[in-house]
N, C-alpha and C positions, 0 to 999 in steps of 0.2 A: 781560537784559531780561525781565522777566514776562509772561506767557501774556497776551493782550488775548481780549475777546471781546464780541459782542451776542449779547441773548435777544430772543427774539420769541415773543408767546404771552400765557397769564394761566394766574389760579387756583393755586392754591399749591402744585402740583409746579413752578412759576415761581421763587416766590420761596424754597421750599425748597432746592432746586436751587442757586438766586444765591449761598444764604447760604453753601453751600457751598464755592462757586468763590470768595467771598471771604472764609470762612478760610481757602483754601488758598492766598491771596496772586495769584489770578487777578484783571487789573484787567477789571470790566465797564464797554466804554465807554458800552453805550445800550442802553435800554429798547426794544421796541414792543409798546404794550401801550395798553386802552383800560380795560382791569380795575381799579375801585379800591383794592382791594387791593394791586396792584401796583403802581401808581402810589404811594398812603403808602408802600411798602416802598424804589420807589427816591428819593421825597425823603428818607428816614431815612436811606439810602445814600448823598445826595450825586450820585445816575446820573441821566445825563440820560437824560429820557421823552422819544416820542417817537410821531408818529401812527400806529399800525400800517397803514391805508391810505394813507398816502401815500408817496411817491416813495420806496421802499427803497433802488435803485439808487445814486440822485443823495447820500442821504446817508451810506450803505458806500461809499460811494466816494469817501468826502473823507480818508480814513486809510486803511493798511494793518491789518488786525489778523488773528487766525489761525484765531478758530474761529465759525460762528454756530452758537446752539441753536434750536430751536424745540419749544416745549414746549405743547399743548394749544392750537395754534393752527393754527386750521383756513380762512387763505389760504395758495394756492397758490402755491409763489415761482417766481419765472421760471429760468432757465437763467444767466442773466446776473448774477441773484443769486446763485444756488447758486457760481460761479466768480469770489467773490468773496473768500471768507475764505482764506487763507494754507496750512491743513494740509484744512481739510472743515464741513462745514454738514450735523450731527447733530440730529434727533428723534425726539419721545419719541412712542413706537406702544401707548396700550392694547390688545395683543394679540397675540397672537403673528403672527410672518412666514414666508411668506410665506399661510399658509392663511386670515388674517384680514385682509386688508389696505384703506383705505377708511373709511369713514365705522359710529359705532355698534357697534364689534363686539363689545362686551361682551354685548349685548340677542341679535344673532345666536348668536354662541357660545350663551348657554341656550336661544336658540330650539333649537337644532341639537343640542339635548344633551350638549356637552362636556362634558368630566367633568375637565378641568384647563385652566388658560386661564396664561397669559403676559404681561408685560410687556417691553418692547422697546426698544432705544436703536440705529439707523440711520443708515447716512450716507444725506442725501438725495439724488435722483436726479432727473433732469426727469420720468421718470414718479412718481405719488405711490405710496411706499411700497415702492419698489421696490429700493433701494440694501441694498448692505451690509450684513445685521444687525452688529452690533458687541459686544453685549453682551445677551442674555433669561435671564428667571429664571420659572419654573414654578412653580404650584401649585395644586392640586387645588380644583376649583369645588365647592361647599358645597351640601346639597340645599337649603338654605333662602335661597339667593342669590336676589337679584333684579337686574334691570340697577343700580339706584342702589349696591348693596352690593357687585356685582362691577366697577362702575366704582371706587369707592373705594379698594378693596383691590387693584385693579391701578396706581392712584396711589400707593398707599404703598410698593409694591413698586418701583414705577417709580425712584420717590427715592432708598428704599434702595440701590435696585443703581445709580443717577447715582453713588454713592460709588466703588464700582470704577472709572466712568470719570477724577473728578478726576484723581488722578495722571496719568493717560496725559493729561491737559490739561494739565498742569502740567508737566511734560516734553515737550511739545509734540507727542504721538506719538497712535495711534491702536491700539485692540485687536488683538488676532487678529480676522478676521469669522470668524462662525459656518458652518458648512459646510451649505447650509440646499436642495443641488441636489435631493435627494430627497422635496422639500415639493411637494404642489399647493398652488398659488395662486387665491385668489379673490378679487376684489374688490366692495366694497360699495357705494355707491353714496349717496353724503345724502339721496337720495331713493327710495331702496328702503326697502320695510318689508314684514313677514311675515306671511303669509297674508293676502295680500288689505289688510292695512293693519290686520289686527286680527281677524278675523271669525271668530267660533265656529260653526259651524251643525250638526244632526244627523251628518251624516256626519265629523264632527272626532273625533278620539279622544279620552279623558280625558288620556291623558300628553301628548298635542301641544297639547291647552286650557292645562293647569296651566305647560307649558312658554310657552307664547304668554302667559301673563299674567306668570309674573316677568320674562320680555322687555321687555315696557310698564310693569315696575310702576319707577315710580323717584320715589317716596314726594311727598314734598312740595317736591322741586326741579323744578325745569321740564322738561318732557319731550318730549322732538322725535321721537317717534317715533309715539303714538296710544294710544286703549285700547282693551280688548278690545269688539268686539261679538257679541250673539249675535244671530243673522239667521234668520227664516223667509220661508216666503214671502207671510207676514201683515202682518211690520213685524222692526223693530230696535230692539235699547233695549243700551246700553252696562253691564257691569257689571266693577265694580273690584277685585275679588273673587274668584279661584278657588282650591277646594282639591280634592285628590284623596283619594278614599277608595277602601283598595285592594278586591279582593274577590276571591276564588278563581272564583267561576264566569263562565264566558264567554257574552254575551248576542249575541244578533244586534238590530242597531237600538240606536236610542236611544229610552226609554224616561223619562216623568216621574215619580218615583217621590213627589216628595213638595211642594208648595208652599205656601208658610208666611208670614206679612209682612214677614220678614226675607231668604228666600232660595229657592230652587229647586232643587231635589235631583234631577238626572237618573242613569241609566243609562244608560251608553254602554258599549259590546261591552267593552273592557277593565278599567273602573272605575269605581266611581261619580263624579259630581261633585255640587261644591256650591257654587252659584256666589249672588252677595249684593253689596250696596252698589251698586244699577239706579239709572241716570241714563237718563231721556229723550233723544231724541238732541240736544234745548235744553238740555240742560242741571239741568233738575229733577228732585228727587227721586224715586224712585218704589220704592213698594211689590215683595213677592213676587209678592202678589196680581196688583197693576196690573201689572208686567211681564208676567208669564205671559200677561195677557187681551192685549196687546197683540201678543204672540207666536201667540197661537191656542194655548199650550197647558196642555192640561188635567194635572189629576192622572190618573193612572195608565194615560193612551195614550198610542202612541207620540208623539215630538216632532217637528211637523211638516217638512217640509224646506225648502229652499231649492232654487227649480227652477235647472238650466245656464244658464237666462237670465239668472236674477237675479244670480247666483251672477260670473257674466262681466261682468253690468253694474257691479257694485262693482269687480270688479279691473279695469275699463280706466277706471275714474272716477278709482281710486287712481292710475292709473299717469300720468296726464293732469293730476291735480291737484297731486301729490308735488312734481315739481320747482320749482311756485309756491310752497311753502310759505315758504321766508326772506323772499321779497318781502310777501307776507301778512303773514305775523307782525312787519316793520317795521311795515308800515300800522297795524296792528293794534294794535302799539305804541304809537303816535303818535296814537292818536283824540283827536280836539275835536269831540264830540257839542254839538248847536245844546241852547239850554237854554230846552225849554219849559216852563213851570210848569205845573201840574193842581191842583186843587181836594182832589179826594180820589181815592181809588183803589179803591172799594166796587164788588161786581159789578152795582149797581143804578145804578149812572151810567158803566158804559161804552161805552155805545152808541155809535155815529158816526152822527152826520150825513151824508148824502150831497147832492152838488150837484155838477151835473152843469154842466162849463163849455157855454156860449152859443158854441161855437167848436169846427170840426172840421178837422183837421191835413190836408191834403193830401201829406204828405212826410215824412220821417226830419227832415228840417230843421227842417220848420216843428213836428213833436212835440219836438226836442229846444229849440226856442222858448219852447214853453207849459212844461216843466220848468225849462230858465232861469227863466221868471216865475214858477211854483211858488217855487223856489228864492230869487231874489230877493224875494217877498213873504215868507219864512219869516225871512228875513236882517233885513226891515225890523221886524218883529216883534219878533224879539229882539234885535235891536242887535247882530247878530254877524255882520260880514261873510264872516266865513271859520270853516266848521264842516264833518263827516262827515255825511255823508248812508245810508243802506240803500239799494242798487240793486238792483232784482231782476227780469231777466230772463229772458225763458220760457226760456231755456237751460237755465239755474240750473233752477227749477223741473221743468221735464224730466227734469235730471238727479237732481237728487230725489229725485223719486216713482221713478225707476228705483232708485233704492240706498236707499229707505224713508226718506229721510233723513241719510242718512251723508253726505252732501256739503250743504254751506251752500246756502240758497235765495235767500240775500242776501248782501251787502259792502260793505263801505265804499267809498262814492266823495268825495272834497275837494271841496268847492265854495268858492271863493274870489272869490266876486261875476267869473264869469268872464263871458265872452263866449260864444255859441252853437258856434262851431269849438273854441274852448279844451272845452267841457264835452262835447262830442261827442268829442273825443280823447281826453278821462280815461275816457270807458264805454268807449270803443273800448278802450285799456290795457287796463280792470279786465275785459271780454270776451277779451282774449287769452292774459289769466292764467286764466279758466278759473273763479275760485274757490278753494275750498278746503274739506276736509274739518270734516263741522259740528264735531268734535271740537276741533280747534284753538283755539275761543274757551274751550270748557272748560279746555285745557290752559294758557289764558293767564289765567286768573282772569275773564273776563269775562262768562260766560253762570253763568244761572243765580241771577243778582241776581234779589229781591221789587220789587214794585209800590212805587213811593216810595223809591227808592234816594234816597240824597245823590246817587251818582254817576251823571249820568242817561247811557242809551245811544244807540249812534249810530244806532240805530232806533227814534228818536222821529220819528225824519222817513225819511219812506219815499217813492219812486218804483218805483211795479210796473208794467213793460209785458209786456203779453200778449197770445196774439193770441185772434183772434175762437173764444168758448167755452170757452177756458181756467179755470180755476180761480186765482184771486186771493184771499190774504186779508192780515191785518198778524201785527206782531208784539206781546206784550201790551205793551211801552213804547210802541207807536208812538202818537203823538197826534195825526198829520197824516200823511195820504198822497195820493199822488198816483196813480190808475190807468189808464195809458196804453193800448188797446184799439188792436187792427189796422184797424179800418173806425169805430169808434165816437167820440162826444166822448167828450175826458180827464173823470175826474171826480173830485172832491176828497174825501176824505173828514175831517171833524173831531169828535174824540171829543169828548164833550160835557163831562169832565173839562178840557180845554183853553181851549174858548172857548164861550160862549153862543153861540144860533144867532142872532143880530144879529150876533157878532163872526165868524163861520163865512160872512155871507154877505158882509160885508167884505169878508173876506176873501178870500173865491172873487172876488170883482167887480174887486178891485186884481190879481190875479193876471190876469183875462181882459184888465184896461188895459194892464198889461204886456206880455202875448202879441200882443193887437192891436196895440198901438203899433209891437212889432220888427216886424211884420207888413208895418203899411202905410212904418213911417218909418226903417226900421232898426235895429240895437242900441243906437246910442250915446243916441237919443232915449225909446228903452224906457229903459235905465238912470236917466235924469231924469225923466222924465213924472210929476209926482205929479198935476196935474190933466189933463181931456183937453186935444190939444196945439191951440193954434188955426194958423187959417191963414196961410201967410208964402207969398211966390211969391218963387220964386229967378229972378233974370236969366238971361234966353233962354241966354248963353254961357255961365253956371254949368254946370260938371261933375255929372255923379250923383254922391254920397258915395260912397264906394272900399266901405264896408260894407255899400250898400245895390244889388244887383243889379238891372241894365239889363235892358229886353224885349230879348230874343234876334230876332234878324233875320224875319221871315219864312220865309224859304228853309231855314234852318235845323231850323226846326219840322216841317217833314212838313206833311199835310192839317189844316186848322183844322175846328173845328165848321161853319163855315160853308160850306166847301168840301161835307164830307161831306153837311150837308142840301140844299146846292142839285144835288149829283147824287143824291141821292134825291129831289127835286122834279122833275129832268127824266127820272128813269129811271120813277119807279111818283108819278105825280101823283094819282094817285085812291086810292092803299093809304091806311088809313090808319097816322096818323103818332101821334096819339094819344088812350086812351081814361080817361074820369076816369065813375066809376059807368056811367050810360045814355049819358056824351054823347061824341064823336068827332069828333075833325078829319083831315082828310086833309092830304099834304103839302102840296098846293096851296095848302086854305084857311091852313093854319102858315104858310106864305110867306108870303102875302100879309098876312096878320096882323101878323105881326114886321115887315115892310118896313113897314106904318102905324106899329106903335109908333115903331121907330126914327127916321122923319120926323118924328113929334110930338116927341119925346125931341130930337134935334136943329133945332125951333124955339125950345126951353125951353133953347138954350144948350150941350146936351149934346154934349161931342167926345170927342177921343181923351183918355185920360187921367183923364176924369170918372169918379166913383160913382156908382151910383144904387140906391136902397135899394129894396130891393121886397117890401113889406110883404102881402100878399096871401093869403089862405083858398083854400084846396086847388080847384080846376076847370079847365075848361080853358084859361081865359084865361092861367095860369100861363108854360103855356112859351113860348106868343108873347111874353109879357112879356120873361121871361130870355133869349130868342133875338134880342126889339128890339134890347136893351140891349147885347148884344154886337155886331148890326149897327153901332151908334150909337158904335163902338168903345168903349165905356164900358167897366169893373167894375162888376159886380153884388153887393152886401149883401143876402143873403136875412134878414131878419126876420119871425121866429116875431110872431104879432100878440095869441099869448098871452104874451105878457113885460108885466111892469110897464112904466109907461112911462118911467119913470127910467134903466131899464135901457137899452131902445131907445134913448133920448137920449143916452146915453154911446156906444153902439155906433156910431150917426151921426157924431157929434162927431170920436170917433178914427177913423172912417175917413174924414172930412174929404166925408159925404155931400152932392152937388151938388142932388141932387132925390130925391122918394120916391115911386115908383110906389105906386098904392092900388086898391083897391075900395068896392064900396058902402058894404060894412060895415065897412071899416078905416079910410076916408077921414079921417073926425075927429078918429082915434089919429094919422095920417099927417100931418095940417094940423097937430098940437102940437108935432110934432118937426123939421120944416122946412118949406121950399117939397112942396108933393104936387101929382101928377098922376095923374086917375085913368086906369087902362091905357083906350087909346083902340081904338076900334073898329077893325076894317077896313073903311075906308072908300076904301082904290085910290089914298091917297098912299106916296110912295117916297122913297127918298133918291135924290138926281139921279148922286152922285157915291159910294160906300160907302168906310170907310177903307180903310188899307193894312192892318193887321192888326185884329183883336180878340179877347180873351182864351178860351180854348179850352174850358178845362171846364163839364161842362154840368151844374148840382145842379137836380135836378124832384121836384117831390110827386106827378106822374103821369107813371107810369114809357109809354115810347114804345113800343104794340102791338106785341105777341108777344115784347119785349123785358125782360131782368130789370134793375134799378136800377144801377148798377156801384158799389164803394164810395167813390167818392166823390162820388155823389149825397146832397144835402143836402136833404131831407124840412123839411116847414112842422111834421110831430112830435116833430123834433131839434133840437140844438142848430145856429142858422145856421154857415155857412163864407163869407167873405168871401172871394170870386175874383178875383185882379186880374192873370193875367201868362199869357202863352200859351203852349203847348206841345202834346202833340200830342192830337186829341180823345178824347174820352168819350161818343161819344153814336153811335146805331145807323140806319143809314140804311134 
C-alpha cells in the first residue's frame, strides 16, 4: 500500500514539497489550503481542496492515512488533530529550534544578529514548535539579507532538505531527531516586534538601526511586522532606508552631521548613519529637509532625544495595539468606502462648511442617534446602504499625540443601515480592539493616495467624538464629517468640493429629522420618515413599540426637579432662585410663577404626555416657563427664536408640538407655527391636583444664583435639546 497523506498550508514550499511526494509515488489525499496557487496546483493534481478553516477533525477522520504536513501555515491544530495521522504530523519551521521558535523569525534572527540561520522539518506537538526536530540544515546569514531575502532562502532550503525526508515517507518511517537538549528556547509571538515596533531614536546605536531596518525591510511583499521610525521628542516620520557607514573614531551622542533632500546623515557613538525614503506617519512623502524640521533636527547639533515618557508611551501602545492587528488588517481588507463625488480638489475650494445641528444629545444613546442619522442621511445621498465609515475617538487621539502619531487616529467602522444598539456595538468592537498602528495602512497599499484617487477612502466620511476642548480635525479625503463634543451640539461639517451650501444645509436638516424622529418615535419610524411624521393616537390598550422606551416608574427615579425645587421653596423661600442681568426672582415668587403657568398650560388642554414649545428671549420669565411645563406634566421644546421659521416649523411638526409658549417679541413667530400662548403671569392660579411624574431635566438661559449651568443645560445661544423622559434632576435648590 502507498504512503497516503494531507498538506495543510500554502505558497510554494507547498506545492514544491507535493511534487515531491508525488514523484515519489506518495498518494496525497487533500489539500488545505486558501492559497491560489495551490489551489491550480491541486486541480492540475486531481487533489481534493479543501477549506483550511473548517472542520479538520470531522474530515481526517473519514480515512485512515499516515502522515500530515504543514507547510507555511500559520493555524494552530488541536491535539486531536495532531493524533490523527498513522506514523506523525510534521512542519516546516523557517528557523532554527529550538532557539527561534514562533512567529517571524527570520526578521528577529537579524534583528538579533545571527550570523547563520536554519531551516527546520518537526514532528508537531500541542505546544507550537516544540516537537521533535527531525531534520535542519544551516547557513550562514549574508551581510546584505533582509527579512524578505532571508525568508526566501530559508524556503529553498527548507524544500531542498523535504528531499531527505521523502524516503523516510515513503517507507513509512521517521528520521533520527536531532539531539537539540543543549538549545535555549525562545518563543516569538505574532504579535511581538522589535524595538518598540520600529523605533529609531538618539540613543539607538548605528549597528542595532541598520540591524532594525533589514528586520522590517521585506521589499515589495506584504509585511507584518512595521517600518522603521525615527522618534524625537518633537514628532515621528518613518524612513525606509538605512545604511551604516563605518568610522574608526568613537563619538559620545548622536550627532546631525549632514541633511540634504534626499536624506539625513547622523553620528551615532559607533557609526555613522544615513538614513532616506521619509514617509509622514500618513503616509506621504517627505523630503530630508521636511523630515529633519519635523524632527527638530538641525545640521550639525546634537539629535534631539526622546524623553522615558515618550519613549514608554510608544512601547505600551505597540504592545496594546499588536495583537489587533490580523483583525484590522481583515477589516482593512474588506473596505467599501461610501462614494462621494467632489467637484475638484484645488486648495482654494477646500474649506468646509460648518453647521451646527439645532439638537443637543443628553446621553451615549441619544449621540449615538444623531450619528445613526448622520449615517443614514450619508446612505440616502449616495445610494449606498452599506459602506466604511472613519471613527475617531478621543482615545485614539490621545493615543496619538502620545506616540506623535505612530498609532491610527481613526478606523474603519461598517455601517449597514443599522439600528442605534447594532451601531453602538460595532464602536463598542472597534474601542476594544484598541486600533492600530498608523503604519499598517501604509503596509497595506492604502495611505498615502493623492486628492482625486479613482479609488475613493473610507475617510470620506468621518465621525469624531471628543470631549469638551479637545482638538479635532479631518482627514484630506474627508468630505463630510461629523463632530460629536461631550456637553456641546453635534456639528456637521461639508467641504464645499462636495455639496453647495444649499445642499450642505439639506443636508444638516434631513439629518436633525432623522435624529429627532428616533427621538420622539423610535428607530423604526426614523428609518422611514422622509417628511415630518403626522399625528395617529394609538388605542388606549395598544402596547409602547418594544423599540421605543417607556417613562420609568417614579419610585425608581430618585428626587425629580420638582421635588428638589419645592424643598428649596420651603427650606430658603426668600434666597433667591434666579438672576437674568438686574432682575431676580426668589423661590417663592418661581413657585408661584410656574404653578400659574402650568394652570394656564392645562386650561389649553395641556397633560401628561403633551409638548410644549417654548419659544422665548433670554429673562426671567424663562424658567417659570420650563418649570410650568413640567408641573403641567408636559415635555418641553426649547426653540432658539433666531432659527428660520421653516426650521421651527419642522422641529414642531416632529416633535408632534401641542402648544408654543411665547413672548412679546416672539409671539407672531409663535402664532405661524401653531396654537401659542403667551407665558402668563403670576396671577395666584394652581393646579388643583399636579401629575404623578414630569420629566426631570432642567435646560435654562439663566443659570439659578450662585449656581453654574450643568451640561446639560440648553441656552436660547445653542442649539435647542428636546426633553421628554424623567430621570434624576439637574437643577440646584
Amino acid at each position: 500500500m502507498p504512503t497516503t497523506c494531507f498538506l495543510i498550508g500554502g505558497t510554494r514550499v507547498l506545492t514544491r514539497c507535493a511534487a515531491q511526494l508525488l514523484d515519489a509515488g506518495v498518494r496525497v489525499e487533500g489539500v488545505f489550503s486558501d492559497d491560489p496557487a495551490v489551489a491550480a496546483f491541486a486541480a492540475e493534481h486531481g487533489i481534493a481542496l479543501h477549506d483550511p478553516h473548517g472542520d479538520l477533525t470531522a474530515t481526517l477522520s473519514r480515512q485512515p492515512f499516515d502522515y500530515l504536513f504543514s507547510m507555511v501555515n500559520f493555524r494552530i491544530l488541536r491535539t486531536e488533530v495532531l493524533a490523527l495521522p498513522r506514523i506523525a504530523a510534521i512542519n516546516f519551521h523557517d528557523g532554527p529550534l529550538p532557539r527561534y521558535s514562533g512567529s517571524h523569525v527570520p526578521a528577529w534572527a537579524l534583528y538579533e544578529g545571527a550570523t547563520r540561520h536554519a531551516a527546520t522539518w518537526h514532528r508537531m506537538a500541542e505546544a507550537v514548535d516544540a516537537g521533535s526536530v527531525l531534520l535542519e540544515r544551516w547557513f550562514p546569514v549574508r551581510d546584505h539579507s533582509t527579512a524578505l531575502s532571508l525568508t526566501y532562502e530559508t524556503a529553498e532550503t527548507g524544500i531542498e532538505l523535504f528531499g531527505d525526508l521523502v524516503p523516510h515517507v515513503v517507507a513509512k518511517t521517521l528520521p533520527e531527531p536531532v539531539d537539540t537538549g543543549d538549545r535555549e528556547r525562545r518563543f516569538y509571538r505574532r504579535s511581538h516586534r522589535p524595538a518598540s515596533g520600529g523605533v529609531i531614536h538618539a540613543g539607538t546605536t548605528a549597528a542595532e538601526a541598520v540591524r532594525l531596518s533589514k528586520a522590517l525591510d521585506y521589499g515589495s511583499f506584504p509585511n507584518p511586522l512595521g517600518l522603521p521610525a525615527l522618534l524625537t521628542e518633537q514628532g515621528a516620520v518613518l524612513t525606509r532606508q538605512v545604511r551604516l557607514l563605518p568610522r574608526d573614531e568613537v563619538r559620545t551622542g548622536t550627532v546631525a552631521l549632514a541633511v540634504t533632500t534626499s536624506a539625513i546623515t547622523l553620528a551615532a557613538p559607533d557609526a555613522d548613519l544615513v538614513l532616506s525614503d521619509f514617509l509622514a506617519v500618513d503616509g506621504s512623502a517627505l523630503s530630508g529637509q521636511a523630515a529633519a524640521q519635523r524632527l527638530g533636527i538641525t545640521e550639525g547639533a546634537p539629535v534631539p532625544g526622546a524623553s522615558a515618557e515618550r519613549l514608554e508611551a510608544v512601547a505600551a501602545a505597540q504592545n496594546s495595539l499588536r495583537p489587533h492587528e490580523p483583525w484590522w488588517r481583515g477589516r482593512l481588507g474588506a473596505l467599501r468606502p461610501a462614494r462621494l463625488t467632489a467637484d475638484d480638489f484645488t486648495a482654494a475650494t477646500a474649506h468646509y462648511g460648518r453647521y451646527e445641528l439645532a439638537y443637543l444629545p443628553a446621553s451615549r444613546q441619544e449621540t449615538a442617534d444623531v450619528v445613526r442619522a448622520f449615517l443614514g442621511a450619508v446612505a440616502e445621498r449616495t445610494g449606498e446602504p452599506c459602506f466604511d465609515f472613519a471613527w475617531s475617538p478621543s482615545a485614539a487621539r490621545l493615543r496619538a499625540e502620545r506616540t506623535h502619531g505612530l498609532t491610527a487616529v481613526r478606523f474603519p467602522v461598517r455601517y449597514e443601515a443599522d439600528g442605534t444598539a447594532s451601531l453602538l456595538r460595532k464602536l463598542d468592537e472597534a474601542a476594544a480592539r484598541e486600533g492600530y498602528a498608523a503604519d499598517l495602512e501604509i503596509r497595506l497599499g492604502l495611505a498615502g493616495r493623492p486628492l482625486g484617487s479613482d479609488e475613493p477612502s473610507f475617510t470620506q466620511v468621518m465621525v469624531v467624538e471628543r470631549e469638551d476642548g479637545e482638538e479635532a480635525s479631518a482627514e484630506p479625503h474627508t468630505e463630510v464629517a461629523l463632530l460629536c463634543v461631550e456637553t456641546g451640539p453635534p456639528t456637521v461639517f461639508v467641504r464645499e468640493t462636495a455639496m453647495s451650501r444649499e445642499e450642505a444645509l439639506a443636508f444638516t436638516e434631513r439629518i436633525e429629522d432623522l435624529a429627532l424622529s428616533a427621538l420622539f418615535h423610535g428607530e423604526e419610524r426614523a428609518e422611514t420618515a422622509t417628511e415630518p411624521p403626522t399625528v395617529t393616537e394609538a388605542p388606549a390598550e395598544q402596547e409602547a413599540p418594544a423599540d421605543r422606551p417607556e417613562a420609568p416608574a417614579p419610585e425608581a427615579s430618585g428626587p425629580t426637579v420638582l421635588d428638589l425645587i419645592a424643598t428649596a421653596v420651603a427650606a430658603r423661600p426668600e434666597a433667591v432662585a434666579v438672576r437674568c442681568g438686574d432682575r431676580t426672582l426668589d423661590y417663592a415668587a418661581l413657585d408661584a410663577w410656574a404653578d400659574a403657568v402650568a394652570a394656564h398650560l392645562h386650561d389649553q388642554g395641556v397633560e401628561d404626555g403633551s409638548v410644549v414649545g417654548v419659544l422665548l428671549e433670554r429673562g426671567t420669565h424663562l424658567l417659570p416657563a420650563l418649570l410650568g411645563v413640567l408641573r403641567a406634566g408636559a415635555a418641553f421644546l426649547p426653540l432658539d427664536p433666531g432659527y428660520p421659521a421653516e426650521r421651527l416649523r419642522r422641529y414642531t411638526e416632529v416633535a408632534r408640538a401641542d402648544l408654543i409658549l411665547t413672548d412679546a417679541r416672539t409671539h407672531a413667530l409663535g402664532a405661524s407655527l401653531g396654537p401659542a400662548l403667551p407665558v402668563p403671569e403670576a396671577d395666584g392660579s394652581a393646579l388643583a391636583v399636579p401629575p404623578a411624574w414630569v420629566p426631570a431635566t432642567w435646560p435654562t438661559s439663566c443659570s439659578p444664583a450662585g449656581r453654574p449651568a450643568t451640561p446639560r443645560a440648553s441656552r436660547s445661544d445653542t442649539a435647542p435639546s428636546p426633553t421628554s423622559s424623567p430621570g434624576s434632576a439637574s437643577v440646584w435648590p
